[in-house]
Backbone atoms as SQL, in Angstrom:
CREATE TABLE atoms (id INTEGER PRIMARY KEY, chain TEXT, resi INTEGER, resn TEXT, atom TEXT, x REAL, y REAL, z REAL);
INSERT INTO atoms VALUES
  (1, 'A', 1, 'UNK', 'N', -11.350, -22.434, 14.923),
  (2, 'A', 1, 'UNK', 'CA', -12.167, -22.038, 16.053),
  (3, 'A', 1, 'UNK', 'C', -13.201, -23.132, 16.291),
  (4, 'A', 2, 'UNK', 'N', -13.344, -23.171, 17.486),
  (5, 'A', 2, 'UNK', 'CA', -14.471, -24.639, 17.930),
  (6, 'A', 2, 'UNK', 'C', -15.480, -23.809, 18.166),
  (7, 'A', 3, 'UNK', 'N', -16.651, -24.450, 17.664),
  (8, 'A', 3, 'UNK', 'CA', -18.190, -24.206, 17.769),
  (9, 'A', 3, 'UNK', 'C', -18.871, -24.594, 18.624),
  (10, 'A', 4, 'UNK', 'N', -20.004, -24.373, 19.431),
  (11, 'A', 4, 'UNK', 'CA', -20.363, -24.670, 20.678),
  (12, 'A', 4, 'UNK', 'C', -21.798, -24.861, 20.679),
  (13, 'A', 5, 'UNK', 'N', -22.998, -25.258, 20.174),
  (14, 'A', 5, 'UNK', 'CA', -24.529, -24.780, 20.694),
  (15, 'A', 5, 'UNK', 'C', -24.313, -24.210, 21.887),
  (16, 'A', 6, 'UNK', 'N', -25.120, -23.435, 22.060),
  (17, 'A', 6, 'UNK', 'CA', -25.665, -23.187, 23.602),
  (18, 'A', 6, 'UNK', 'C', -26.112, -23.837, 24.683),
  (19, 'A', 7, 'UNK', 'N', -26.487, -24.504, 24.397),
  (20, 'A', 7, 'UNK', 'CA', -27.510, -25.722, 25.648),
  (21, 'A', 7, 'UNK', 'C', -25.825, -26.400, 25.879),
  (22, 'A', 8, 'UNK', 'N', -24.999, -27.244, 25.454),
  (23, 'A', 8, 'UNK', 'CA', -24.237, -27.932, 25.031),
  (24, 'A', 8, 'UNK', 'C', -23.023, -26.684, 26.532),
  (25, 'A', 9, 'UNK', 'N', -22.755, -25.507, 25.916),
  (26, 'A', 9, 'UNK', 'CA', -22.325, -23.988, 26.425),
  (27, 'A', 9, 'UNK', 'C', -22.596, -24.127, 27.824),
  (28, 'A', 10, 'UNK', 'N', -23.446, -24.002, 28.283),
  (29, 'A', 10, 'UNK', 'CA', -24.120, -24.064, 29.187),
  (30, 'A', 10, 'UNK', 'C', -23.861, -24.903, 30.161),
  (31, 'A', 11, 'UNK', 'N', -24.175, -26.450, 30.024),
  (32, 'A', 11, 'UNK', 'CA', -23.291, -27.153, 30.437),
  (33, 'A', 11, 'UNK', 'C', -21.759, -27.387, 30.758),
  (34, 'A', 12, 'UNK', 'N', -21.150, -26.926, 29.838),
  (35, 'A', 12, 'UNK', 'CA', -19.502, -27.075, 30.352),
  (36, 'A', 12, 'UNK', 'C', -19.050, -25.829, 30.092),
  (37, 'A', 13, 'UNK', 'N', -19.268, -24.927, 30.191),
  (38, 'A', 13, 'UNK', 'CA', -18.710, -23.446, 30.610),
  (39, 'A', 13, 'UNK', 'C', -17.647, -23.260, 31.016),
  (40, 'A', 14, 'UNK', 'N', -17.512, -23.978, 32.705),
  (41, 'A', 14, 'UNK', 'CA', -16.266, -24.124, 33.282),
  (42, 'A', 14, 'UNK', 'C', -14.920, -24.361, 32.136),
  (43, 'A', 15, 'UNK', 'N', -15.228, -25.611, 31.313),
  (44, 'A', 15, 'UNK', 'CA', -14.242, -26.151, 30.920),
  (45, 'A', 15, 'UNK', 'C', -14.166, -25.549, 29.120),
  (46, 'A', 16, 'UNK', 'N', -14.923, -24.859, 28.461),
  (47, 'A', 16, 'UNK', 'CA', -14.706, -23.347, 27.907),
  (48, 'A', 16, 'UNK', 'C', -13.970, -22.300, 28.327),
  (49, 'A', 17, 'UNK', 'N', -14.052, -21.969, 29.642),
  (50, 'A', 17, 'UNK', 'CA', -13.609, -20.492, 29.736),
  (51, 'A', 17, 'UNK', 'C', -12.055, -21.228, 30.372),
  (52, 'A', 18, 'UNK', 'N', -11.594, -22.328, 30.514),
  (53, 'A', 18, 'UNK', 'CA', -10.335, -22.943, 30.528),
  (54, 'A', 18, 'UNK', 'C', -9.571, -22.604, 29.397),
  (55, 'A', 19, 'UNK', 'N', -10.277, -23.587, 28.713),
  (56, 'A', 19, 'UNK', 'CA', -10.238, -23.440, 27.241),
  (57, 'A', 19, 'UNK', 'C', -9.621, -21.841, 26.387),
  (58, 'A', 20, 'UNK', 'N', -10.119, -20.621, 26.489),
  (59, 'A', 20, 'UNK', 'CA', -10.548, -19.662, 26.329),
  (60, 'A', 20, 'UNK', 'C', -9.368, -19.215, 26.890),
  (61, 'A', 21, 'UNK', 'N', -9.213, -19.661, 28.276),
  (62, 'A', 21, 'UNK', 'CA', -7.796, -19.160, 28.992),
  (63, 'A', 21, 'UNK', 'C', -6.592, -18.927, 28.575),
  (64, 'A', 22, 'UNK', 'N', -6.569, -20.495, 27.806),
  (65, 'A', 22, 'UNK', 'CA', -5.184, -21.487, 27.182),
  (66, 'A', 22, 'UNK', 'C', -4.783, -20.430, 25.542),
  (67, 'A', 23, 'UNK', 'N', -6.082, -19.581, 25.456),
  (68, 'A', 23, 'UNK', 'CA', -6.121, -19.282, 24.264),
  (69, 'A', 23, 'UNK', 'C', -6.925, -19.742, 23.160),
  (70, 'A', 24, 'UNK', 'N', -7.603, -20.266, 23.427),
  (71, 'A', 24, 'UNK', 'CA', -8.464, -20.875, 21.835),
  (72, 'A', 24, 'UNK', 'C', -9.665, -20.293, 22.388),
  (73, 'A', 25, 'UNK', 'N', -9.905, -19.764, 20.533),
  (74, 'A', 25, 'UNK', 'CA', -11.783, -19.099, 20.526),
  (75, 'A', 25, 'UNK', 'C', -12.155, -20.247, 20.496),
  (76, 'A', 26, 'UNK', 'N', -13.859, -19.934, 21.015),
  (77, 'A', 26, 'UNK', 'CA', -14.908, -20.972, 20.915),
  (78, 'A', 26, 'UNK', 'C', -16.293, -19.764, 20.840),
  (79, 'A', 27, 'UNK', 'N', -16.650, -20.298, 19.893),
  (80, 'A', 27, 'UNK', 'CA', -18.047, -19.859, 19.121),
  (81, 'A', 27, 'UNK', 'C', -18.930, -20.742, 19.471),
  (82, 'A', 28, 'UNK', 'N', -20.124, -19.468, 20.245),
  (83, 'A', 28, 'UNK', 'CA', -21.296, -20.488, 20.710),
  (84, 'A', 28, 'UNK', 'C', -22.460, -19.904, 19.327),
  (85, 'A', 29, 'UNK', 'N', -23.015, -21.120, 19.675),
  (86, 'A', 29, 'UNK', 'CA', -23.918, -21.061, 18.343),
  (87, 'A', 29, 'UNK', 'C', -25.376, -21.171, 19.211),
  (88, 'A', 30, 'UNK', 'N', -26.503, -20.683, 18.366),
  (89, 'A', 30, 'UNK', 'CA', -27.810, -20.715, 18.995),
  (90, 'A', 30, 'UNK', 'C', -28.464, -21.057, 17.169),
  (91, 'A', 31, 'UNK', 'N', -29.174, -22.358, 17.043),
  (92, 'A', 31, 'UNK', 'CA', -29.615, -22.942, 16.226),
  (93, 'A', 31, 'UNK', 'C', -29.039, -22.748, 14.766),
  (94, 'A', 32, 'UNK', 'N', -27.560, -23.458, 15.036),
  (95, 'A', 32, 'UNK', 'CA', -26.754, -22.584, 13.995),
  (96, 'A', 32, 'UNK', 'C', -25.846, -21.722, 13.644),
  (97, 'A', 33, 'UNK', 'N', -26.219, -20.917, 14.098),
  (98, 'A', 33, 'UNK', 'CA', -25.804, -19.561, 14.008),
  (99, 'A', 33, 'UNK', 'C', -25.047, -19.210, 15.366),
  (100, 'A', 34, 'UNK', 'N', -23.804, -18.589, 14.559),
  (101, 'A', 34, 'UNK', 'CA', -22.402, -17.598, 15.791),
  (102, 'A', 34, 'UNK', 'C', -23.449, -16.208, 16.364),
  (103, 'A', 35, 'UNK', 'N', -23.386, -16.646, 17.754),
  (104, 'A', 35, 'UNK', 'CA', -24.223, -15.274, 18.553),
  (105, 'A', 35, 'UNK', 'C', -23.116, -14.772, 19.616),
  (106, 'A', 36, 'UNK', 'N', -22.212, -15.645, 19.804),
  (107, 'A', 36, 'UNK', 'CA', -21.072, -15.269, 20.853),
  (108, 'A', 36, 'UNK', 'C', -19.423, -15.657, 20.563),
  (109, 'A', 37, 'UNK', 'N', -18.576, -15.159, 21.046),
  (110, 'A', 37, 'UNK', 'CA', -17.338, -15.767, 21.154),
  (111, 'A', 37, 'UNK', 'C', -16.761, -15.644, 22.396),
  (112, 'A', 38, 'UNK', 'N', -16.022, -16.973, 23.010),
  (113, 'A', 38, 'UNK', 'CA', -15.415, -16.725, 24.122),
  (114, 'A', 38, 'UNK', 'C', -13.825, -16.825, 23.482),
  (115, 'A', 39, 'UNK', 'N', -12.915, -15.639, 24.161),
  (116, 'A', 39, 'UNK', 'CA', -11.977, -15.371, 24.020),
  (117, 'A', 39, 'UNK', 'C', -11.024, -15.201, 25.694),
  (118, 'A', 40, 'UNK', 'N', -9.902, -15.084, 25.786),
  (119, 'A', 40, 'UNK', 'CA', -9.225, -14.582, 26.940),
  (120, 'A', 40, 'UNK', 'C', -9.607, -13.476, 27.039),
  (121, 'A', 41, 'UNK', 'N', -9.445, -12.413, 27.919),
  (122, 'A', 41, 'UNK', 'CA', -9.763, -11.308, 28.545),
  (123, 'A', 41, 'UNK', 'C', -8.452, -10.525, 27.904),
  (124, 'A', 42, 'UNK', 'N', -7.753, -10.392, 27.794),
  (125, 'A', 42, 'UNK', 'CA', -6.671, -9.882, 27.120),
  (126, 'A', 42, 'UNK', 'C', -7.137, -9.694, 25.949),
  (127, 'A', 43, 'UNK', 'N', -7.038, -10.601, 25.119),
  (128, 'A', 43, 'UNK', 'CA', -6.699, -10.985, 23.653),
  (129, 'A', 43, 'UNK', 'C', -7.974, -9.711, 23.029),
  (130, 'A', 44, 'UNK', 'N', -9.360, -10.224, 24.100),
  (131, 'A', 44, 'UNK', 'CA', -10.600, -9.756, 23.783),
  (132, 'A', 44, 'UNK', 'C', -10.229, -7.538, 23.623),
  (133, 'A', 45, 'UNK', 'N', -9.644, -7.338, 24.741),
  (134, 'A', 45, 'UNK', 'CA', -9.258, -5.931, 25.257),
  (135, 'A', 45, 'UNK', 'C', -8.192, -5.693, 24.362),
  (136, 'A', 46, 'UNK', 'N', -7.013, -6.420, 23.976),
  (137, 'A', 46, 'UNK', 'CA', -6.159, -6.007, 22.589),
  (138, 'A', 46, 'UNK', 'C', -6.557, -5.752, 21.530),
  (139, 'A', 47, 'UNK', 'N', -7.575, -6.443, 21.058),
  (140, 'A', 47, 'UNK', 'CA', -8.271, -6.817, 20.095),
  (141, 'A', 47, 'UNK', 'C', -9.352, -5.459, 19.639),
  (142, 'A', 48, 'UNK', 'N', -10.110, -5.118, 20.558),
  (143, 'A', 48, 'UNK', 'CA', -10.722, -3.588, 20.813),
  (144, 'A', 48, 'UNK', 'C', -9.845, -2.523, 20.599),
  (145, 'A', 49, 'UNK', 'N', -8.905, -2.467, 21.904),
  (146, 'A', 49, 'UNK', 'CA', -8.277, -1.305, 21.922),
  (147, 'A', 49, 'UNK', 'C', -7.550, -0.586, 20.367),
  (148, 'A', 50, 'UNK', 'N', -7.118, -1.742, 19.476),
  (149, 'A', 50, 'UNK', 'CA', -6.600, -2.058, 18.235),
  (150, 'A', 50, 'UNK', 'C', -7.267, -1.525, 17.431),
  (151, 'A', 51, 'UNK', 'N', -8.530, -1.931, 17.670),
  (152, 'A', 51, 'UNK', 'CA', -9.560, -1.317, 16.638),
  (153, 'A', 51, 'UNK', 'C', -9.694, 0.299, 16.894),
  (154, 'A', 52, 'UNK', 'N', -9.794, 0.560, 17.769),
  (155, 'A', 52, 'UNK', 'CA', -10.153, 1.595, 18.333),
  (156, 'A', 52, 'UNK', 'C', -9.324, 3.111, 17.720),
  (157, 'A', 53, 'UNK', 'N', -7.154, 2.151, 18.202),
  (158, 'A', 53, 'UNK', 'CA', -6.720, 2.874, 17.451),
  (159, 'A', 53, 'UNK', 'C', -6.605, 3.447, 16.121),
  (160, 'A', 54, 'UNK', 'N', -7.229, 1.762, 15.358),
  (161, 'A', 54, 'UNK', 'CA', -7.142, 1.736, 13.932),
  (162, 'A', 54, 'UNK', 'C', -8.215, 3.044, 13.935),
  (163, 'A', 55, 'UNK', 'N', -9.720, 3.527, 14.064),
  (164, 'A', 55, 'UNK', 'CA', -10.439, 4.564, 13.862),
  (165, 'A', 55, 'UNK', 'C', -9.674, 5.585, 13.798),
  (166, 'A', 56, 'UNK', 'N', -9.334, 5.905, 15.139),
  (167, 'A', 56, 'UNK', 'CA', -8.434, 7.160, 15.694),
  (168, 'A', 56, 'UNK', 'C', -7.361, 7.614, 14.492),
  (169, 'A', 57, 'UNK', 'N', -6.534, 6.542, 14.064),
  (170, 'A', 57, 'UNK', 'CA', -6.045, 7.030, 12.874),
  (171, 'A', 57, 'UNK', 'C', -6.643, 7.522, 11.711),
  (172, 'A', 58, 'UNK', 'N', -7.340, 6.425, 11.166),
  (173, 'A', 58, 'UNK', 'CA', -8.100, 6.936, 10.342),
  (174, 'A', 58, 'UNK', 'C', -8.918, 8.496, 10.176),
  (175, 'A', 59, 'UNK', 'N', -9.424, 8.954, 11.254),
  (176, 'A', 59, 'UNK', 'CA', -10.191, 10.042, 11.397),
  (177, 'A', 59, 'UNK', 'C', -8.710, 11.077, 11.341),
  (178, 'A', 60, 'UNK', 'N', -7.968, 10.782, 12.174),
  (179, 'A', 60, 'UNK', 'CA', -6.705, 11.512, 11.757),
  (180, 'A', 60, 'UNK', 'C', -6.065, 12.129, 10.423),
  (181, 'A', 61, 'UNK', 'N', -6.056, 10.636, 9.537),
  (182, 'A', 61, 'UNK', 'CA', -6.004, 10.796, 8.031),
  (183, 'A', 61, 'UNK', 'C', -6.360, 11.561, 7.032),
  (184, 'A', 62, 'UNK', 'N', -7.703, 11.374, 7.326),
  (185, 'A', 62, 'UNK', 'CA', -8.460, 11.849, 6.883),
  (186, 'A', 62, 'UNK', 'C', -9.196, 13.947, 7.331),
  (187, 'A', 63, 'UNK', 'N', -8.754, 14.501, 8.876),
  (188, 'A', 63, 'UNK', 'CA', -8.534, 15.712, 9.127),
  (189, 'A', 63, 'UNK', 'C', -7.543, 16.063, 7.934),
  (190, 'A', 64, 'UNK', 'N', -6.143, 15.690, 8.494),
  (191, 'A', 64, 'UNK', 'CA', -4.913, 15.922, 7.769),
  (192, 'A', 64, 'UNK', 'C', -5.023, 16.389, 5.948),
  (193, 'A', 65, 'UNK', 'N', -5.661, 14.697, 5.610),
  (194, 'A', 65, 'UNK', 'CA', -5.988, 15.305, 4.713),
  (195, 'A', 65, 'UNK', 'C', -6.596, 16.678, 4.009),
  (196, 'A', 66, 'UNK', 'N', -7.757, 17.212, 4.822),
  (197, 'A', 66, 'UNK', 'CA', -8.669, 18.231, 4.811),
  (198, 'A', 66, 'UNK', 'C', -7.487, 20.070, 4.535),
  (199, 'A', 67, 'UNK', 'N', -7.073, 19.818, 5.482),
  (200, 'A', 67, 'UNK', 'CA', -5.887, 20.807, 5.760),
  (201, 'A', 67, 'UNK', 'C', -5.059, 21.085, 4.958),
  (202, 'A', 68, 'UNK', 'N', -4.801, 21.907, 4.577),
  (203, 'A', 68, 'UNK', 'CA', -4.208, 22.828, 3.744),
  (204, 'A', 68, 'UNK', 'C', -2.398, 23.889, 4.810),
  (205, 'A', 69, 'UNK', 'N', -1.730, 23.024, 5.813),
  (206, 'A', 69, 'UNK', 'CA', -1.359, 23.403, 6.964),
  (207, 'A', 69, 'UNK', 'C', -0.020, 24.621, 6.160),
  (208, 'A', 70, 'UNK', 'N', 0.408, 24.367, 4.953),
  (209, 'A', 70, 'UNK', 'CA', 1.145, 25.729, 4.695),
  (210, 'A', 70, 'UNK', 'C', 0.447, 26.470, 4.565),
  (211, 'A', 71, 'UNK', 'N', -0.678, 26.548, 3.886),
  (212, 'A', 71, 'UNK', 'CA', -1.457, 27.852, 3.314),
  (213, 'A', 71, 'UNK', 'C', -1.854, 28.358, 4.641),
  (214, 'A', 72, 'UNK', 'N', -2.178, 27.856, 5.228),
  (215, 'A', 72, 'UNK', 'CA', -3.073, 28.046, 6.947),
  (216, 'A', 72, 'UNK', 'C', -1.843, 28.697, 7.756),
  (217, 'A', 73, 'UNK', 'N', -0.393, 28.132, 8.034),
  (218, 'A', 73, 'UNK', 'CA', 0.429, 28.656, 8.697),
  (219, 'A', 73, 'UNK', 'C', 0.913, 30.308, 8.175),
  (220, 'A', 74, 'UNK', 'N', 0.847, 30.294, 6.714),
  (221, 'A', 74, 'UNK', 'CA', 1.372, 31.350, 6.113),
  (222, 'A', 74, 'UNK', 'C', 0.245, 32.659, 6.459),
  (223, 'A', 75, 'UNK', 'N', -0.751, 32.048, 6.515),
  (224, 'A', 75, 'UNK', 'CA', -2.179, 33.193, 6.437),
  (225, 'A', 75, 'UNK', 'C', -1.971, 33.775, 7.786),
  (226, 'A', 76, 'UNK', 'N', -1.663, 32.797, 9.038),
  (227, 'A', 76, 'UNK', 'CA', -1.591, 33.001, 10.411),
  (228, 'A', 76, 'UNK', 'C', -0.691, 34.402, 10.419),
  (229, 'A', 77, 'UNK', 'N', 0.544, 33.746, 9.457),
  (230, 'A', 77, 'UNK', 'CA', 1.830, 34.461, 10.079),
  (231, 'A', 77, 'UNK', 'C', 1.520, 35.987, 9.452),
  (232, 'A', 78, 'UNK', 'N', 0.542, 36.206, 8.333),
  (233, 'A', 78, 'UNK', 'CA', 0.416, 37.772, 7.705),
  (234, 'A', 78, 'UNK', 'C', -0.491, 38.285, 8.773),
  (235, 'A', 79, 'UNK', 'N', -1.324, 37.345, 8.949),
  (236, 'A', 79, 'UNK', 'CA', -2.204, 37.729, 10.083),
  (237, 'A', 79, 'UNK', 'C', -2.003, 38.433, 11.351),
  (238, 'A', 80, 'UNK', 'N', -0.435, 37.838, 12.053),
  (239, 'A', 80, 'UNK', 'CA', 0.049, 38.184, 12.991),
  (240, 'A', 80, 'UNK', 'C', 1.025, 39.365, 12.550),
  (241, 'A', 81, 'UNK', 'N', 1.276, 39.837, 11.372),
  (242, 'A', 81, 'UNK', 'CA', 1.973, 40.784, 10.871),
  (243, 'A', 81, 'UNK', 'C', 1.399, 42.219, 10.880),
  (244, 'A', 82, 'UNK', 'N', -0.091, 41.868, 10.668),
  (245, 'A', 82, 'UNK', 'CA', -1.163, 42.967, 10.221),
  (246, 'A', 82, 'UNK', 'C', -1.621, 44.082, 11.619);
């Protein structure tokens, strides 16, 4: 990944977000330090959405886990017997 100052950023932007287009990150830096990344617009929205699912599962997992779904179906079904 290419590194960028800001001031430096600033100046050639245009030819970053080309860059960015083609596919390659570029990390802008502010005295040092990563404060941004320019990415494609895609990659950036795959990249999220991905994560997003990754949670969604997880929290999934982890319900599932919680559940007890024979004991629960069986209780239903005396339930509906009674």
């Amino acid at each position: 990944m290419t590194s960028v100052p800001l001031a430096e950023a600033k100046n050639r932007l245009s030819e970053l977000i080309s860059r960015a287009e083609a596919g390659e990150e570029i990390s802008v830096t502010r005295r040092g330090k990563a404060v941004a990344k320019l990415v494609a617009f895609d990659a950036a929205e795959t990249g999220a959405r991905r994560e997003r699912v990754t949670e969604a599962f997880g929290r999934l997992r982890a319900l599932r886990e919680q559940l007890d779904l024979e004991g629960d179906l069986k209780s239903i079904a005396r339930e509906g017997l009674d």
